[in-house]
C-alpha positions as CSV (number, residue, x, y, z in Angstrom):
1,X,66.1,96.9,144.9
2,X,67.4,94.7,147.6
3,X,70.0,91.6,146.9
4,X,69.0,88.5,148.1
5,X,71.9,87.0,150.6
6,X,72.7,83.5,149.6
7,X,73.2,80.9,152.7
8,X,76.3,79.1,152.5
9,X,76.5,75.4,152.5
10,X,77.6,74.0,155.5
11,X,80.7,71.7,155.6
12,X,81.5,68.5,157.2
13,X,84.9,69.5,159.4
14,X,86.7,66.3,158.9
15,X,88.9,65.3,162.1
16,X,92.4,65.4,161.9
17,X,93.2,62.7,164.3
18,X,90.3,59.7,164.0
19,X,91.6,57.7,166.4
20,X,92.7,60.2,169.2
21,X,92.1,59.5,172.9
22,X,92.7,61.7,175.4
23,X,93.4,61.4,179.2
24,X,92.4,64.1,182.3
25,X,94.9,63.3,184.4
26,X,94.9,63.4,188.3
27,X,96.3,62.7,191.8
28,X,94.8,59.5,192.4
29,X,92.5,58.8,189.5
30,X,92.7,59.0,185.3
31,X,89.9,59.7,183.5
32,X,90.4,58.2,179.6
33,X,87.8,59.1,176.7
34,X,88.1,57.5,173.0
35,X,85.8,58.1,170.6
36,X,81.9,57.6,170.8
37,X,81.4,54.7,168.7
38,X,85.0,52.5,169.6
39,X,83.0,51.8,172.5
40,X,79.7,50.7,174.3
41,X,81.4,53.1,177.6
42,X,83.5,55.6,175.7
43,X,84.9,57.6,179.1
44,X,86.1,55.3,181.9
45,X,87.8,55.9,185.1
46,X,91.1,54.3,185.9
47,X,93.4,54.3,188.8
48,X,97.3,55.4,189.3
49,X,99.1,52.1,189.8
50,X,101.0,50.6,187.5
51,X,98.4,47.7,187.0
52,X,96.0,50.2,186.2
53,X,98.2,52.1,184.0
54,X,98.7,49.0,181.7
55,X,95.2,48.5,181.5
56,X,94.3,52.0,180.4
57,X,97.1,51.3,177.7
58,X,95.4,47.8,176.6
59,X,92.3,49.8,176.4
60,X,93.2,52.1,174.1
61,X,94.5,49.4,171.7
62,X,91.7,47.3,172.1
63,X,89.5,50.6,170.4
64,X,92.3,51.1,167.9
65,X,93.4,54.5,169.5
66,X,96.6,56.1,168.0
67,X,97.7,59.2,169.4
68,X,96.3,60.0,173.1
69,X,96.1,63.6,174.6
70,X,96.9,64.3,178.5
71,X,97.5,67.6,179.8
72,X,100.7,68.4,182.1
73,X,99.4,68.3,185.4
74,X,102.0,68.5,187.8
75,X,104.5,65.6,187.7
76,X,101.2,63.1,187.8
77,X,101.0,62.4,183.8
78,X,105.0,61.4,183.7
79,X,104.7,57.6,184.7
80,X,101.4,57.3,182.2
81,X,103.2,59.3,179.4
82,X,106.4,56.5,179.9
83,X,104.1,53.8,179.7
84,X,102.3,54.8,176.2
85,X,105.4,56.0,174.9
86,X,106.5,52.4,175.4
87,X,103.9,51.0,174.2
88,X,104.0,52.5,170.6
89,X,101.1,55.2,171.1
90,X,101.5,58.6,169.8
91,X,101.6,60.9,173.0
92,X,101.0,64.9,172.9
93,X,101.7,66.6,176.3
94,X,99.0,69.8,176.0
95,X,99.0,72.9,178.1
96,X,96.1,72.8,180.3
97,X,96.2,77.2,180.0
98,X,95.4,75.8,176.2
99,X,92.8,73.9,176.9
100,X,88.8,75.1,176.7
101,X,86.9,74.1,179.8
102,X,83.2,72.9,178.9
103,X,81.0,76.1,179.7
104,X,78.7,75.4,182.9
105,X,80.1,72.9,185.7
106,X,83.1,71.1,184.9
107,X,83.1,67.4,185.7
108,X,85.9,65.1,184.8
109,X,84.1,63.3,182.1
110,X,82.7,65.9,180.5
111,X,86.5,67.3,180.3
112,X,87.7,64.1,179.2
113,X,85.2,63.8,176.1
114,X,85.3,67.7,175.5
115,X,89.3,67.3,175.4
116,X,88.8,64.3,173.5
117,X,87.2,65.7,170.8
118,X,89.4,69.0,170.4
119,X,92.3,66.6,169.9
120,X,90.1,64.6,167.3
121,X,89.8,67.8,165.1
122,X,93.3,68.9,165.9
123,X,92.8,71.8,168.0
124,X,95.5,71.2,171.2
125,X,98.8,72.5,170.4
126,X,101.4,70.5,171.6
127,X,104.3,71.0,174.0
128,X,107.7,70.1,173.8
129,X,108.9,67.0,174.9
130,X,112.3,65.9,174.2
131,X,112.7,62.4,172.8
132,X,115.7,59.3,174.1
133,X,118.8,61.0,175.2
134,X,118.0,64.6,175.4
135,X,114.9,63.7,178.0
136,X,117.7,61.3,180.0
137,X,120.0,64.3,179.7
138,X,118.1,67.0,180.8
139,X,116.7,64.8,183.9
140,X,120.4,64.9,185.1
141,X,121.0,68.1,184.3
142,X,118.0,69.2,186.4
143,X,119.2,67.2,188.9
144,X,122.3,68.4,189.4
145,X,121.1,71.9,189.4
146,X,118.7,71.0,192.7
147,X,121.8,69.9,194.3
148,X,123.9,72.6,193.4
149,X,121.6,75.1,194.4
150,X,120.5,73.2,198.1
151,X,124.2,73.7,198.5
152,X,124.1,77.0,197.6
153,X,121.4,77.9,200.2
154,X,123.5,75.9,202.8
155,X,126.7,77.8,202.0
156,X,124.3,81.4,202.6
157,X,123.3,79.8,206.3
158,X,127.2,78.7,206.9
159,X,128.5,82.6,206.3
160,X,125.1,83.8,208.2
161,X,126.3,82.0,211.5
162,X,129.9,83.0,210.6
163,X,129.0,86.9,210.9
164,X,126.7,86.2,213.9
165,X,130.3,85.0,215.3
166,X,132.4,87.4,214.0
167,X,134.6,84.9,212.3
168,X,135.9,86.3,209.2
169,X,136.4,83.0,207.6
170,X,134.7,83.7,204.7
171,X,135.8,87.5,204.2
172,X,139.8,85.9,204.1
173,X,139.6,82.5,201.9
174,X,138.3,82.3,198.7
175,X,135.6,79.5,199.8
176,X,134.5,78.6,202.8
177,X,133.8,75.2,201.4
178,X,136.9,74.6,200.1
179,X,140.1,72.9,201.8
180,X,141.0,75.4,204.1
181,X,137.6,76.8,204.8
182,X,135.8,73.0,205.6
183,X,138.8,71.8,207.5
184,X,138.7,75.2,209.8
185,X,134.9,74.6,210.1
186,X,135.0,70.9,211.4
187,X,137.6,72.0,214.1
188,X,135.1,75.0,214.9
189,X,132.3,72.5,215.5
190,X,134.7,70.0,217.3
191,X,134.8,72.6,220.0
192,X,138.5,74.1,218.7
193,X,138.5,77.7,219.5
194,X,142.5,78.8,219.8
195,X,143.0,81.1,216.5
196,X,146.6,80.2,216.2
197,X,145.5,75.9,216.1
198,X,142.5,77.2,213.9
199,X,145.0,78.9,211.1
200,X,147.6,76.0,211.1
201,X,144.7,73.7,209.4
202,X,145.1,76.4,206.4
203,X,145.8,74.5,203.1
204,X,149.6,75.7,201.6
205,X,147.5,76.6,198.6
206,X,145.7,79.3,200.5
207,X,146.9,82.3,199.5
208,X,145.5,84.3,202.9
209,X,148.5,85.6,204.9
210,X,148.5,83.5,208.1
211,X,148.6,86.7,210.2
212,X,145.0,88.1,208.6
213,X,143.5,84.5,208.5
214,X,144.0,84.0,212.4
215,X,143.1,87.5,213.0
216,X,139.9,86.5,211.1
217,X,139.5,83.4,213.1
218,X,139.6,85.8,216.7
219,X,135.8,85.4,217.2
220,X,132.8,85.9,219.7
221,X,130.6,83.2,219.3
222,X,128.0,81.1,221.3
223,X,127.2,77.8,221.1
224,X,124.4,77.6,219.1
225,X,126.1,79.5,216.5
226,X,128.4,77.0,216.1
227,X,125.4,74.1,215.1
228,X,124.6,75.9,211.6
229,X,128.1,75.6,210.3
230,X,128.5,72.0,211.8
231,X,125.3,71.0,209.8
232,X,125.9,72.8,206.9
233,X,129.4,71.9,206.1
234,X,128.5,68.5,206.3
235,X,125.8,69.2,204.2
236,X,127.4,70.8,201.6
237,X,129.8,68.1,200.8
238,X,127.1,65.9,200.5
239,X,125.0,67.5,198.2
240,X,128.5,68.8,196.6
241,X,129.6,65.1,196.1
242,X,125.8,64.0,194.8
243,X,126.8,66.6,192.2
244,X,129.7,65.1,190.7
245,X,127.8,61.8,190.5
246,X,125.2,63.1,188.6
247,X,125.7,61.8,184.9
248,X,124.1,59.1,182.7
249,X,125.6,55.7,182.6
250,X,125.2,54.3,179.2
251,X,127.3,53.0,176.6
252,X,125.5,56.4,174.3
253,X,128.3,58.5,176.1
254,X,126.1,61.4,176.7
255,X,126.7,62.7,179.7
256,X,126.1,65.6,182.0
257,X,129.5,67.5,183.0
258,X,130.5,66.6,186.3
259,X,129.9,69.1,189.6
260,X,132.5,70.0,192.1
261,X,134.7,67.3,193.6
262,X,134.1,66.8,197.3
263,X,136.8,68.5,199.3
264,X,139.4,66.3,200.9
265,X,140.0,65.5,204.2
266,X,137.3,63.0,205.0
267,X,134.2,63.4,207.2
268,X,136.0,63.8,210.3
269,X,138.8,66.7,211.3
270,X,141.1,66.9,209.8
271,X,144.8,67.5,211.3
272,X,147.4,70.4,210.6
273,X,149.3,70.4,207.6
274,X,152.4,69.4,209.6
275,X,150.7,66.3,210.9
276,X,149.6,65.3,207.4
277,X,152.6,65.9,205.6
278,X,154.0,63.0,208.0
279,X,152.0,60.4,206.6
């Protein structure tokens, strides 16, 4: 005798999020999507300006939207996320690796209402997104690790063109950016070749015996050698002294730790210590 299998009722899912929007976000144009019903065109196409930005935002409070949904693409869904933030809506930054693509061709407004609609019934995950001063904070912190590491890459072409010359500067001092090393390469670039004038701009701090550090500075170089160190070293000093600056400025005292000082000596040549110790 056989069992009879008994259907189960279906169930209403109810959504999670009734008044969710959600925005595919592009290059040059948005496409925003509420729910059908909070309007006679429920998926309309704005532009990237910051007019049309504000507009997209006074849409969505004109169909009572409370939390909007945008994936991260790129660095394009920053200035909208800032504005919306700002303007009291709910924002959730989704992977777009976490987002189902409608099965068939993909257009941007079927996206847009597909994505809207996941977000509705609560099924886009979230990323992190750090909040007031831990989002200010890590924007400088970011920053200052560009800069540091441009520098870096400028420092690798400075000792490049250094071995190409056979000047040892950079086997004897302890940076080639520091004091010694930067006032060394500006006389280089200036055309100074004389080792003996090259290792009296040696800093008294430099713990190189002068002996090894002009025997370092015996080189034989060309003259385009000599353009990567000139470009670099100014360069780095730059980028060094963008670095330092790097910090917020409000009264909240958070703060990112300060990079390397720029090295003394000023942007041109600087003399031998002899000379400067007569100032």
């Amino acid at each position: 005798m056989t069992r009879r299998k008994h259907s189960r009722p279906a169930r209403d899912i109810a959504p999670v999020h009734p008044h969710a929007a959600v925005v595919d976000i592009g290059a040059t144009l948005h496409v925003a999507a509420v729910r059908p019903g909070s309007d006679p065109e429920p998926v309309r196409t704005f532009g990237t300006f910051t007019t049309d930005l504000h507009r997209l935002a006074d849409w969505f409070e004109q169909c009572g939207v409370e939390t909007v949904a945008m994936e991260s693409t790129g660095v394009y869904w920053i200035p909208l996320y800032e504005i919306l933030d700002q303007r009291g809506f709910e924002v959730v930054i989704v992977n777009a690796r976490d987002a189902k693509n409608v099965p068939g061709r993909k257009t941007d407004v079927s996206d847009a209402a597909w994505l809207q609609r996941l977000h509705e019934y609560g099924l886009l995950r979230a990323s992190f997104r750090p909040k007031g001063e831990i989002a200010t904070l890590r924007s400088y912190l970011r920053q200052r690790e560009r800069l540091l590491d441009q520098a870096a890459a400028h420092i690798q072409h400075m000792q490049k063109a250094l071995t190409e010359m056979n000047l040892q500067l950079h086997h004897v001092v302890a940076d080639v950016t520091g004091v010694t090393g930067l006032r060394i390469l500006r006389a280089l670039v200036a055309g100074e070749r004389d080792p003996d004038t090259l290792a009296a701009y040696s800093d008294p701090r430099c713990k190189a015996p002068a002996e090894t550090l002009r025997a370092a500075l015996v080189g034989n170089d060309r003259e385009e050698h000599v353009l990567c160190p000139g470009a670099g070293s100014g360069t780095v000093r730059y980028l060094s002294s963008q670095g330092g600056r790097v910090r917020p400025a409000d009264r909240s005292g958070v703060g990112a730790p300060q990079g390397r000082q720029p090295a003394s000596g000023g942007g041109a040549a600087a003399g031998p210590p002899q000379a400067a110790a007569g100032q």
